[in-house]
Residue frames relative to the residue before (quaternion, step in Angstrom):
aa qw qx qy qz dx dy dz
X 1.0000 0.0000 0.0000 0.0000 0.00 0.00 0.00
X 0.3393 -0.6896 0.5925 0.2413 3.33 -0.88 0.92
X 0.8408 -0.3724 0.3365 0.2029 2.86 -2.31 0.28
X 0.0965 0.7611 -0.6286 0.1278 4.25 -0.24 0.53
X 0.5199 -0.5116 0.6767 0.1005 2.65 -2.11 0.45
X 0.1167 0.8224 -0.5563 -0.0240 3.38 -0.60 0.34
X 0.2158 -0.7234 0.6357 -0.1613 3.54 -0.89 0.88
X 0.0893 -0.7751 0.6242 0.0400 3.42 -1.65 0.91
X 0.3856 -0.7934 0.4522 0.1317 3.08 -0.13 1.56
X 0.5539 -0.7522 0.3569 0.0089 3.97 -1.02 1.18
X 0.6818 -0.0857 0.1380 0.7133 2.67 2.01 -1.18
X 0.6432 -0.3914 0.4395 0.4900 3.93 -1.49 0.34
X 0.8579 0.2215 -0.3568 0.2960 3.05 0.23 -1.04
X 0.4967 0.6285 -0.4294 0.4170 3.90 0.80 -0.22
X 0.7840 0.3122 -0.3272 0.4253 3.67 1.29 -0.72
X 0.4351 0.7202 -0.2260 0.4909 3.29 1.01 0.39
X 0.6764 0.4185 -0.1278 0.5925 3.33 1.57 -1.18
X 0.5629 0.6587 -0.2726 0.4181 3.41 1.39 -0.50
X 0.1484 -0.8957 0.3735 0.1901 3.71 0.61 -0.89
X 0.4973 0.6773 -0.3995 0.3665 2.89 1.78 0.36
X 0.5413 -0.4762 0.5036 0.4762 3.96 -1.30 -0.17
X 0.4539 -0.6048 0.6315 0.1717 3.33 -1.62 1.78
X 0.1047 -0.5991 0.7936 0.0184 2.86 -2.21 0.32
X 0.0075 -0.7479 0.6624 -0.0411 3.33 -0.78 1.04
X 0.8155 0.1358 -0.0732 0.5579 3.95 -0.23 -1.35
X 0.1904 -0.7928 0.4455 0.3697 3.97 1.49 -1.00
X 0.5326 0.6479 -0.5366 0.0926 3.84 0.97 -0.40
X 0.7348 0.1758 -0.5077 0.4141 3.51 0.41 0.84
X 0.5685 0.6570 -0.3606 0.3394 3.45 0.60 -0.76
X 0.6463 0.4628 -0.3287 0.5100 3.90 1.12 -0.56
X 0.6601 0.5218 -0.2821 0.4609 3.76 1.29 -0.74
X 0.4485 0.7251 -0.2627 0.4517 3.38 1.36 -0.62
X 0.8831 0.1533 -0.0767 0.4367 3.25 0.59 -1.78
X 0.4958 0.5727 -0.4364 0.4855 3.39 1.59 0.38
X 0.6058 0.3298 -0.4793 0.5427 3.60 1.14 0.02
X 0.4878 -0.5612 0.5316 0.4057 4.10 0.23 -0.61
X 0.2962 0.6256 -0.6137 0.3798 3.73 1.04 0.24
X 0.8668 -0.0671 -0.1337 0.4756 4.14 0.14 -0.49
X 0.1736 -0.8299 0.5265 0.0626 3.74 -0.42 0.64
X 0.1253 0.7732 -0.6196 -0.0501 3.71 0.37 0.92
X 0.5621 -0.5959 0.5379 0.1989 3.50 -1.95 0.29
X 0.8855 0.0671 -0.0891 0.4510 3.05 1.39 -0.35
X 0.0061 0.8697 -0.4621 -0.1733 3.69 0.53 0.53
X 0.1726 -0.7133 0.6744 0.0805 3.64 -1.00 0.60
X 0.2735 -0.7810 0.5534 0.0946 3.38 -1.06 1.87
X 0.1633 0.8097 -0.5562 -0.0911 3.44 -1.06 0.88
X 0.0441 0.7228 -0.6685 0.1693 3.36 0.77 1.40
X 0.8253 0.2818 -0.3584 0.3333 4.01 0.10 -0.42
X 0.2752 0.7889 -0.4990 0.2301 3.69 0.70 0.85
X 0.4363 -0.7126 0.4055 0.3707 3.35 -0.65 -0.01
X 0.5015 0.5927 -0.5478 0.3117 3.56 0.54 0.75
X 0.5802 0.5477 -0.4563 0.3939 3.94 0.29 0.95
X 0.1317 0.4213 -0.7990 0.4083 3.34 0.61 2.25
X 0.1684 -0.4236 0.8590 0.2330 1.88 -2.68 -0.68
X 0.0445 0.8486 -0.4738 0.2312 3.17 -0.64 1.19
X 0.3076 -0.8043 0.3986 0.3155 3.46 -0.47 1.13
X 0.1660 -0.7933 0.5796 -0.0848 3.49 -2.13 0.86
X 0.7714 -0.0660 -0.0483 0.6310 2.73 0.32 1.58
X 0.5964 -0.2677 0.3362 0.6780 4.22 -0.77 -0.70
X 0.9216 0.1760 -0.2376 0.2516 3.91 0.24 0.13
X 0.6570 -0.5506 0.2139 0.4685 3.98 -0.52 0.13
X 0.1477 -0.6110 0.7255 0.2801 3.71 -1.49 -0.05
X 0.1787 -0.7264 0.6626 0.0357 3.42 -1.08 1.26
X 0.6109 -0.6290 0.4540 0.1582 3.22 -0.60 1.36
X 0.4545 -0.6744 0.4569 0.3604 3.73 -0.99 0.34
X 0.8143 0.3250 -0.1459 0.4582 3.20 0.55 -0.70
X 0.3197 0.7318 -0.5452 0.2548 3.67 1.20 1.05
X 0.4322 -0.5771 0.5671 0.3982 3.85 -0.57 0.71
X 0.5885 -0.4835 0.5615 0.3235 3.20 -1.67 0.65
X 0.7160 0.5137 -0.3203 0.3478 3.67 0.36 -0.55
X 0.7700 0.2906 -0.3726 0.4286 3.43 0.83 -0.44
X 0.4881 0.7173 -0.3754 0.3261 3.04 1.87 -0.22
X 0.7221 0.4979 -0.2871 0.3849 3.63 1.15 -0.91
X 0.4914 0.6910 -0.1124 0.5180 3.09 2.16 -0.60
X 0.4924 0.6464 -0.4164 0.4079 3.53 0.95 -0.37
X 0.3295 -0.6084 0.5764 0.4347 4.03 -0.61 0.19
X 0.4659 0.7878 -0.3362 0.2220 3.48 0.43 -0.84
X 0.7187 0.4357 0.1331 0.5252 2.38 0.77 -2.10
X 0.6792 0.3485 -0.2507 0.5954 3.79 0.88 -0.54
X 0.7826 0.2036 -0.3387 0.4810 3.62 0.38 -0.18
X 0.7300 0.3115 -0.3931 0.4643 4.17 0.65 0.21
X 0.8468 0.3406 -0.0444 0.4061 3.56 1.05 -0.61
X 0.3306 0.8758 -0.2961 0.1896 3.45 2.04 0.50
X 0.5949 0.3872 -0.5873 0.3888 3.34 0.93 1.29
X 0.2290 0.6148 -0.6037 0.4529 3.70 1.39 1.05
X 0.6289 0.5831 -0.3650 0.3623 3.15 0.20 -1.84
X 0.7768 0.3960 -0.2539 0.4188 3.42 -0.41 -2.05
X 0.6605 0.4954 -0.4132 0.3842 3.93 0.43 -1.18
X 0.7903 0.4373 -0.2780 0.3270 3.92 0.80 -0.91
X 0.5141 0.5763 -0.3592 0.5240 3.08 2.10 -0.70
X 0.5324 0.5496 -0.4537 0.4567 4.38 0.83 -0.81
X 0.7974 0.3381 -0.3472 0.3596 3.96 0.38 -1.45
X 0.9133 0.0428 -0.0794 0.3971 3.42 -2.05 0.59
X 0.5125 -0.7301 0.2903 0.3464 3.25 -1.03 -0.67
X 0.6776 -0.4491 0.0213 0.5820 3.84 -0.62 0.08
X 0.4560 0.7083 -0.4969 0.2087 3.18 1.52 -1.00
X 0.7327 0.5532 -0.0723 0.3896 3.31 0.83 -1.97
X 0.4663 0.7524 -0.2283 0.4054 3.53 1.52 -0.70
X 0.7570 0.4117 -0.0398 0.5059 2.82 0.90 -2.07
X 0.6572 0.5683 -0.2519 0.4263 3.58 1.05 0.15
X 0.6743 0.5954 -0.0556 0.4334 3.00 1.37 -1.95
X 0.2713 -0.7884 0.5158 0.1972 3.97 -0.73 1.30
X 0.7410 -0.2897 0.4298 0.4270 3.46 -1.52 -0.43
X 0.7973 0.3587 -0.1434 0.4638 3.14 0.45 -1.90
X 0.4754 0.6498 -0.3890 0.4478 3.74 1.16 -0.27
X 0.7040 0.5518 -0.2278 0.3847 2.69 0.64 -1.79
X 0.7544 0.4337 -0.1919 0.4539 3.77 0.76 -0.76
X 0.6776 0.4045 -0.1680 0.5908 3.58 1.21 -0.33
X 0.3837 0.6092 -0.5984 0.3516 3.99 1.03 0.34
X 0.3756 -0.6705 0.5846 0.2599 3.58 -1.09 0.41
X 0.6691 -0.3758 0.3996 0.5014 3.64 -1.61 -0.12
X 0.4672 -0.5763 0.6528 0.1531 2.46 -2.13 0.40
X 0.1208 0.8085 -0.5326 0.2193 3.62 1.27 0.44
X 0.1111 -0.7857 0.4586 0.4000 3.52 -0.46 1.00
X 0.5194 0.6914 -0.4170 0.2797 3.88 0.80 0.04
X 0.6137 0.6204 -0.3098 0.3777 3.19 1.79 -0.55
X 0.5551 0.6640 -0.1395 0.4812 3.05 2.15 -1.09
X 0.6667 0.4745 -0.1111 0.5640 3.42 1.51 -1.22
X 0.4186 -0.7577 0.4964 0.0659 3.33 -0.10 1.83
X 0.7121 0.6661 -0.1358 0.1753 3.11 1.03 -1.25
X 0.6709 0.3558 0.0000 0.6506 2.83 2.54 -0.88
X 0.6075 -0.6870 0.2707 0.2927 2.94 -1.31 0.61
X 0.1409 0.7719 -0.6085 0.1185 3.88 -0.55 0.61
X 0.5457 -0.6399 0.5226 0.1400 2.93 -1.09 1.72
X 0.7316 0.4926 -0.3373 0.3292 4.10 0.76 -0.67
X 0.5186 0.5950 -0.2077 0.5778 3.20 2.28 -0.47
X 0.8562 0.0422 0.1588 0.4899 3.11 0.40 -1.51
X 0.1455 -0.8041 0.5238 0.2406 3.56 0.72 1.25
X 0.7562 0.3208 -0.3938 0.4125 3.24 -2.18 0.59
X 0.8030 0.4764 -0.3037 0.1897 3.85 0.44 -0.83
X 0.4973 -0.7677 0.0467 0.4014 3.12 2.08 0.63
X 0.8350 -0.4603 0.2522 0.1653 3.84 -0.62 -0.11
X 0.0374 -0.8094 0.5755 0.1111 3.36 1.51 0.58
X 0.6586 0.6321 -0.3460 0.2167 3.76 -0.03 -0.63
X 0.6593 0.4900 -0.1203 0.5575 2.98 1.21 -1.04
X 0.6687 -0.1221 -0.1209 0.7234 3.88 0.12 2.04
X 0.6056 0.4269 -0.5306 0.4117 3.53 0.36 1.11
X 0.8468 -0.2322 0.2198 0.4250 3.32 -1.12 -1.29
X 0.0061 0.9569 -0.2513 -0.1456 3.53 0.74 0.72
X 0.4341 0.7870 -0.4110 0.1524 3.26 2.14 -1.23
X 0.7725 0.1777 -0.3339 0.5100 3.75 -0.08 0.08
X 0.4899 0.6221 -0.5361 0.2926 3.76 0.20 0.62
X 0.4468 -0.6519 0.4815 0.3787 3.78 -1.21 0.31
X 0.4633 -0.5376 0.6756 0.1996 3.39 -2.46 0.67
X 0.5858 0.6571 -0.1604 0.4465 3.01 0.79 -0.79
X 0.9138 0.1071 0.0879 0.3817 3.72 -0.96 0.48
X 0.2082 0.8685 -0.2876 0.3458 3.15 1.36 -0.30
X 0.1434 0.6802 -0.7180 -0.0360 3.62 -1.00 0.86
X 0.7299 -0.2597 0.4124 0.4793 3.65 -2.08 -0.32
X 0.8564 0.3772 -0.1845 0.3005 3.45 0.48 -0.41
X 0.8276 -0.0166 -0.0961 0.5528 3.27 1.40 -0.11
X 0.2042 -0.8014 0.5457 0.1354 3.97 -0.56 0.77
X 0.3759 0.7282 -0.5213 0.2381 3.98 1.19 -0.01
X 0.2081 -0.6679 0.6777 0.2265 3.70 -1.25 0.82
X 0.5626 -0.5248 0.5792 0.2696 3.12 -1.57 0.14
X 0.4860 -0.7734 0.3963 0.0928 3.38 -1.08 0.84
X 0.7548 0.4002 -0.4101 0.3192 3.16 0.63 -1.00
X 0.2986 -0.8217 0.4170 0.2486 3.24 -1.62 -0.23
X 0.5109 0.5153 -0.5622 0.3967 3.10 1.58 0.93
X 0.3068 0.7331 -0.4698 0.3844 3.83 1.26 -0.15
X 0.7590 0.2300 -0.3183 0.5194 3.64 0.69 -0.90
X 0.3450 0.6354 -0.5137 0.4620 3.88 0.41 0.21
X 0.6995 0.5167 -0.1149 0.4800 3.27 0.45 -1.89
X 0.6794 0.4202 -0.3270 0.5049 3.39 0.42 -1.06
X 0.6476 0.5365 -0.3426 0.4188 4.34 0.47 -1.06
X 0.6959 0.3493 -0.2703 0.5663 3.48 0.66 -1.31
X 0.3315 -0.7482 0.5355 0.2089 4.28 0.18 -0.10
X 0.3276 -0.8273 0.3505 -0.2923 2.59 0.60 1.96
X 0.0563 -0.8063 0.5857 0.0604 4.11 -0.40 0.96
X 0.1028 -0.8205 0.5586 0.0651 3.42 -1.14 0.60
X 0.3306 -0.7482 0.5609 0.1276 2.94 -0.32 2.15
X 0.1003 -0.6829 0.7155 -0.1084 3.65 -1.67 0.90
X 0.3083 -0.6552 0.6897 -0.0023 3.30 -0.57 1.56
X 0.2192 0.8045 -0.5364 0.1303 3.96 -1.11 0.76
X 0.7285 -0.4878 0.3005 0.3756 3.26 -1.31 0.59
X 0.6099 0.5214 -0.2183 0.5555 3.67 1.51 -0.33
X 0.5132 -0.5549 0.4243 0.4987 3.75 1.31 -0.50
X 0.7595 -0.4900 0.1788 0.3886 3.56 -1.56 -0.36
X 0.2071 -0.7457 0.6180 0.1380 3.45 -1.08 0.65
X 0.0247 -0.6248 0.7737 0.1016 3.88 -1.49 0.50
X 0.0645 -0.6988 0.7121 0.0211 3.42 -0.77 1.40
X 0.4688 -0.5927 0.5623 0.3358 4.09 -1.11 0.07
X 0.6029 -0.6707 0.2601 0.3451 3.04 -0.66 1.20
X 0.4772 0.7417 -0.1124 0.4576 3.49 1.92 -1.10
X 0.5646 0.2654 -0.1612 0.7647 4.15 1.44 -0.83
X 0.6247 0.4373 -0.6085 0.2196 4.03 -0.17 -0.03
X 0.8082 0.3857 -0.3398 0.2874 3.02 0.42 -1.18
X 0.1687 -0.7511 0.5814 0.2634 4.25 -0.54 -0.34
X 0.5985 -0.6450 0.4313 0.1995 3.08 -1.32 0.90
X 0.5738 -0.6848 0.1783 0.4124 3.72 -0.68 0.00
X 0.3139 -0.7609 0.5474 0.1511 3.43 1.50 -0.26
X 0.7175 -0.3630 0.4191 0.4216 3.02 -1.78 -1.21
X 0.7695 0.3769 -0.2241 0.4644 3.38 1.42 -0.21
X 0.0849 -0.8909 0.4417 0.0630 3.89 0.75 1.15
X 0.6730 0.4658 -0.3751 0.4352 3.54 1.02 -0.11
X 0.5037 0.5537 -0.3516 0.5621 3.72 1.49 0.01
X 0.1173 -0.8667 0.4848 -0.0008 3.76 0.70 1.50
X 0.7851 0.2223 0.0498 0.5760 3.59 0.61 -1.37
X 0.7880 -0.3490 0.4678 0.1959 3.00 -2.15 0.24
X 0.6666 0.6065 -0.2790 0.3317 3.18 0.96 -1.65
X 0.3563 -0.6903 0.5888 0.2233 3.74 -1.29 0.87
X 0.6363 -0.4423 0.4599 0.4335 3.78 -1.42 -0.04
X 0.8003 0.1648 -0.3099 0.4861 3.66 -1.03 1.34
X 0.6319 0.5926 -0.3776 0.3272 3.53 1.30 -0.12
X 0.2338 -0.8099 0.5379 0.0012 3.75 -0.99 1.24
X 0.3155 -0.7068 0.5415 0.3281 3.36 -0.78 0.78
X 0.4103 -0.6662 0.5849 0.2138 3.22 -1.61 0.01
X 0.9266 -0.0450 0.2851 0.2410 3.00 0.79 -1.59
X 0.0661 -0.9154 0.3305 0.2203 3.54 0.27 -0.14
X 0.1458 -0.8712 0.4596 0.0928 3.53 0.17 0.96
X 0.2335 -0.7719 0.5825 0.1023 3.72 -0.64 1.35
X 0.3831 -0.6902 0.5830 0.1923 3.30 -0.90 1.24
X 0.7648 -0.4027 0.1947 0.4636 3.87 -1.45 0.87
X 0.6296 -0.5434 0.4151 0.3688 3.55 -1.32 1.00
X 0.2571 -0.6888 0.6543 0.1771 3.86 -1.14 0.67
X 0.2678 -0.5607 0.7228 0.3026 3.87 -0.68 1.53
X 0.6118 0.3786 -0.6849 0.1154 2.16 -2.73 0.34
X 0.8502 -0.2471 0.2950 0.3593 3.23 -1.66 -0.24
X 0.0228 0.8752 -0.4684 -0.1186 3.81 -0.48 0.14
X 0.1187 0.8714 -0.4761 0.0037 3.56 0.12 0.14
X 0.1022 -0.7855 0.6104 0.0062 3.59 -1.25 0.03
X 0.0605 -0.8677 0.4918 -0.0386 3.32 -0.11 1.62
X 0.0145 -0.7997 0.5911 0.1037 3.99 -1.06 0.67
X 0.1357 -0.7913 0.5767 0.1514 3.02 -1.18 0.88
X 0.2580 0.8187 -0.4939 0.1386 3.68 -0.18 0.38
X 0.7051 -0.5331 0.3128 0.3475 3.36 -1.63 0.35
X 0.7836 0.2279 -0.1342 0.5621 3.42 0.72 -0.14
X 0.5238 -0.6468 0.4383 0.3395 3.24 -1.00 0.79
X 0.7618 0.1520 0.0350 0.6287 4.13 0.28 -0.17
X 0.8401 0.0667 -0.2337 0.4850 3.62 -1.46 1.15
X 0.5724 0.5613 -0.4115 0.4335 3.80 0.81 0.05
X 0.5458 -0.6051 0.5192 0.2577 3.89 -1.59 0.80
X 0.6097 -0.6708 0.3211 0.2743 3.17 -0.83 0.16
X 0.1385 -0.8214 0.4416 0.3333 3.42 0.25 0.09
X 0.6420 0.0521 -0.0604 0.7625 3.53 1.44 -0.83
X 0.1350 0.6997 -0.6818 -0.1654 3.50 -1.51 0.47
X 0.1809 -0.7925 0.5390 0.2206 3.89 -1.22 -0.09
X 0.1493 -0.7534 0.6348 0.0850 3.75 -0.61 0.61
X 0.0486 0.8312 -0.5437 0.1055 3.34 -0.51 1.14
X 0.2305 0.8180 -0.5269 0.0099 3.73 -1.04 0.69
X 0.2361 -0.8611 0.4340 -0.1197 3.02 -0.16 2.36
X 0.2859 -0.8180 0.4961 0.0550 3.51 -0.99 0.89
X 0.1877 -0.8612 0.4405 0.1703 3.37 0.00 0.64
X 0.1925 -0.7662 0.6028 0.1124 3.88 -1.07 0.63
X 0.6667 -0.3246 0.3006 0.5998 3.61 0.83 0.94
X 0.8528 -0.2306 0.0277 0.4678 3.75 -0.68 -0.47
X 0.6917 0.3835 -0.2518 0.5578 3.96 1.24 -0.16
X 0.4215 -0.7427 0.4545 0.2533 2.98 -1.28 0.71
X 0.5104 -0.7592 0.3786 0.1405 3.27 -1.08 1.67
X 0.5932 0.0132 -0.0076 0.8049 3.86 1.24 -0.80
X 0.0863 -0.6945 0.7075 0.0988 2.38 -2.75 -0.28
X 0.0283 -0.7031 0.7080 -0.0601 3.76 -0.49 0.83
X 0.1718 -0.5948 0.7230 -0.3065 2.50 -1.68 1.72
X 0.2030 0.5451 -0.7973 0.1614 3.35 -1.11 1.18
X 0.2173 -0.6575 0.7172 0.0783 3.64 -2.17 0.16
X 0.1849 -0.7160 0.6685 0.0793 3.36 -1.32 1.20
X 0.8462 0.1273 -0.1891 0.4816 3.61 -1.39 0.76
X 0.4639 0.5726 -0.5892 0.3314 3.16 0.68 0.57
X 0.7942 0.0372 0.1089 0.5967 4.15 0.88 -1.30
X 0.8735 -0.2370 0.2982 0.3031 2.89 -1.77 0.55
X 0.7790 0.0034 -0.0083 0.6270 4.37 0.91 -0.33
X 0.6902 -0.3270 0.3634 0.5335 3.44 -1.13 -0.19
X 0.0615 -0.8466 0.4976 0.1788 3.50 -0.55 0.27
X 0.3325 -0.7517 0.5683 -0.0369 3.57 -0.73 1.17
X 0.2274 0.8197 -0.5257 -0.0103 3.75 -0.76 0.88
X 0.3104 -0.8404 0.3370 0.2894 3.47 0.38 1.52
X 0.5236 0.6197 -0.4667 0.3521 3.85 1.30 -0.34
X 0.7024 0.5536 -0.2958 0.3357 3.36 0.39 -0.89
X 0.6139 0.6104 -0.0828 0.4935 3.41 2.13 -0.72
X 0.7710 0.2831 -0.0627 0.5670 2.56 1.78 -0.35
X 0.1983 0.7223 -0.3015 0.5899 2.81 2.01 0.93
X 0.8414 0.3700 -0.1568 0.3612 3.00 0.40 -1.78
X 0.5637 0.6874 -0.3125 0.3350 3.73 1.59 -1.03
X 0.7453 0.3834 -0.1552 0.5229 3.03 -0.91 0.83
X 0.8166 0.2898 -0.1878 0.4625 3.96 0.36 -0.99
X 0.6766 -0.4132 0.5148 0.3262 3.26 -1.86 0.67
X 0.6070 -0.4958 0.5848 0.2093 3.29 -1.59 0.93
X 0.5345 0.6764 -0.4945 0.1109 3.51 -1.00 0.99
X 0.6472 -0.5491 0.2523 0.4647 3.58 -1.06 0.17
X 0.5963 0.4408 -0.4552 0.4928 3.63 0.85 -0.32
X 0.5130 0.6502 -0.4923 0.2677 3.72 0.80 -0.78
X 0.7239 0.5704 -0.1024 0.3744 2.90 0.72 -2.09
X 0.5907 0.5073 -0.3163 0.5419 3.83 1.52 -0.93
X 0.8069 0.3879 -0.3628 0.2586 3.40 0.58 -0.43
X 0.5389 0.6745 -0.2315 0.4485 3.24 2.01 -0.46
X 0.5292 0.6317 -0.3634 0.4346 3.34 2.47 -0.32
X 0.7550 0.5289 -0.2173 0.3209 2.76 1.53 -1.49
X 0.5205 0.6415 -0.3046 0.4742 3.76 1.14 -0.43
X 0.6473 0.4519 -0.2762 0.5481 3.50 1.49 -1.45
X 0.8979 0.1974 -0.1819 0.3488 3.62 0.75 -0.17
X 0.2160 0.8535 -0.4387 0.1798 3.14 1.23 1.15
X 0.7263 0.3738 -0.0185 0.5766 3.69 -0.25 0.39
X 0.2804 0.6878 -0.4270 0.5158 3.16 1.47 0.76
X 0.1729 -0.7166 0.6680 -0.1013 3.45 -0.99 1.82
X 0.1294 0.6060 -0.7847 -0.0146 4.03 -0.04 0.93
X 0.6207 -0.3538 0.6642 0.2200 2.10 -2.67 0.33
X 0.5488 -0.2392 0.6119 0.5168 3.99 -1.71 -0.98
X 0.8625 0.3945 -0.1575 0.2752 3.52 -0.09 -0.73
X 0.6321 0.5348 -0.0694 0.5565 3.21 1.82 -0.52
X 0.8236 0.4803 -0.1738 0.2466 3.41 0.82 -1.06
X 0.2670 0.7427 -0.4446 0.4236 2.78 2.02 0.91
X 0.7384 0.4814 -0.2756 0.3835 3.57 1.67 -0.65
X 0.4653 0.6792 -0.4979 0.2726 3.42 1.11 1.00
X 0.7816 0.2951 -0.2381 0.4953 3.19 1.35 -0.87
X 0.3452 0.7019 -0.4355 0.4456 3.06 1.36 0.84
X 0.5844 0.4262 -0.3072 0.6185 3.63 1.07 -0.81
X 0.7361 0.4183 -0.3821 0.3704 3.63 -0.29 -0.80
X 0.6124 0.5330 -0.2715 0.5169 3.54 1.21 -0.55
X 0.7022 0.2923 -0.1894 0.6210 3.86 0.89 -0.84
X 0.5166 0.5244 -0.4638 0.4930 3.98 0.82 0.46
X 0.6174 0.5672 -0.3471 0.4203 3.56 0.99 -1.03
X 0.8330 0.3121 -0.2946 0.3492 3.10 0.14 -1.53
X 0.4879 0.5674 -0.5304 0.3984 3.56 1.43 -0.78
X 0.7752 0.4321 -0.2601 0.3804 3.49 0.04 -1.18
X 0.8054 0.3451 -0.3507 0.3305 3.88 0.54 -0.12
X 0.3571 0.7025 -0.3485 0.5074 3.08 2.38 0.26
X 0.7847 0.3310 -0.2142 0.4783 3.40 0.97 -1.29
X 0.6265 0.4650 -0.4168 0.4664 3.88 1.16 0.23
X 0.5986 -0.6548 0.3680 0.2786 3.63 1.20 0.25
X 0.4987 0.5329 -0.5451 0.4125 3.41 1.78 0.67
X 0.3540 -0.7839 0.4839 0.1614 4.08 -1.11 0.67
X 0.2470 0.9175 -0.1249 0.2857 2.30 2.08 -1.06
X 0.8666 0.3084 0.2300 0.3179 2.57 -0.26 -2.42
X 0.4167 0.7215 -0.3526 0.4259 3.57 1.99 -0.52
């Protein structure tokens, strides 16, 4: 780890005025700079602000930047109006890491590409311009999805997609004043520029995340991954279905490890409205959710992998057992 400044910011708005790279819980941001993958000059701690309530707003909650994922999945609140947050934060890492880890962290952790990790190689998200070891390499945790020539890395977390289903705002304190961006416009794909992850300008801090009123219905949150516990997703699904007596009344839909952000496809959601529960239904809501799907040789084991972990998510949360 290289040399840094470090500094504990007093207030949003002092850290904000600073321009340096926050730290709050560090579980990625300390691994980062112990590999040299990011080297800031100056870090500015704001683990002791005041932005770790939860607190209600309006019909729904403002979650504080700096709430630990643990007490966040823990909240009753949160477990009885919002309980595919819960499940999505209870699926990621472990408590150790839980009990550390923030909201706003939680949404800003980078891939786990291992090339991104592997100074040694080239990776446009590390080292713009120096191209893509991933692409006809090792892909098994990379995205189909979203994809550009230049970069195939998925995003990791898994309460981000939770966030993404329920339509989620992300307050952002900045050098311009406040912003509420939808959780859906924060994140940017990779394009031509894969290390340009987010919306967010230089000096800008999140605060918060504000959940708009609770959506009834069914909620669920499915992981597939190589290990039962501490392991990325390889496919995840966040689902919250509404029944109308025998048809299904809404649908929300987000995907984890599939691309480059949570990934959201309102067709497939709108597939589902309106129609009897069934197995072709569900195949066709795969096929909309994965149009435009770029696998790798190594990856494309994770198409019919999703359409498989959509079903059951989705005929668990319409009440067929049946069909599980």
């Amino acid at each position: 780890m290289r040399e840094f400044q470090y500094s504990r910011a007093s207030s949003v708005s002092d850290a904000v005025a600073s321009g340096a790279t926050f730290i709050a819980g560090g579980t990625n941001l300390l691994d980062l700079m112990k590999h040299e993958i990011m080297s800031p000059g100056r870090v500015v701690d704001i683990s002791r602000l005041d932005l770790d309530r939860i607190e209600a707003e309006g019909e729904g909650l403002r979650i504080g930047a700096l709430v630990r994922n643990s007490d966040l999945a823990a909240d009753l609140r949160v477990r009885r109006d919002y309980p595919v947050l819960s499940r999505a934060l209870l699926a990621g890492a472990s408590g150790q890491l839980r009990n550390m880890a923030t909201t706003g962290g939680n949404l800003l952790q980078r891939t786990r590409c291992p090339y991104f990790y592997d100074t040694a190689t080239p990776c446009n998200k590390r080292d713009p311009g120096t191209g893509c070891s991933a692409i006809g390499g090792v892909s098994r945790m990379n995205a189909v999805l979203g994809v550009s020539d230049a970069c195939i890395a998925a995003h990791p977390s898994d309460m981000a997609v939770a966030m993404m289903v329920l339509d989620a705002v992300v307050e952002v304190e900045g050098p311009a004043g406040t912003r509420r961006i939808p959780i859906g416009a924060f994140y940017r794909l990779p394009g031509d520029t894969p290390h340009i992850e987010t919306v967010l300008e230089p000096g800008d801090l999140i605060t918060a995340v504000l959940l708009p009123a609770p959506k009834p219905g069914e909620h669920r949150y499915r992981k597939v991954r190589d290990r039962a516990s501490y392991a990325f997703a390889l496919v995840s699904v966040a689902a919250v279905v509404r029944m109308d007596g025998d048809v299904i009344g809404d649908a929300a839909l987000a995907f984890g490890g599939l691309a480059p952000m949570p990934w959201r496809v309102p067709a497939a959601e709108a597939a589902l409205r309106g129609q009897q529960p069934s197995a072709a239904l569900f195949d066709r809501a795969a096929d909309l959710a994965l149009e435009g799907a770029k696998p790798q040789e190594g990856n494309a084991f994770k198409l019919p992998l999703t359409r498989r972990t959509l079903a059951v998510t989705l005929a668990e949360a319409c009440g067929l057992e049946d069909m599980q």
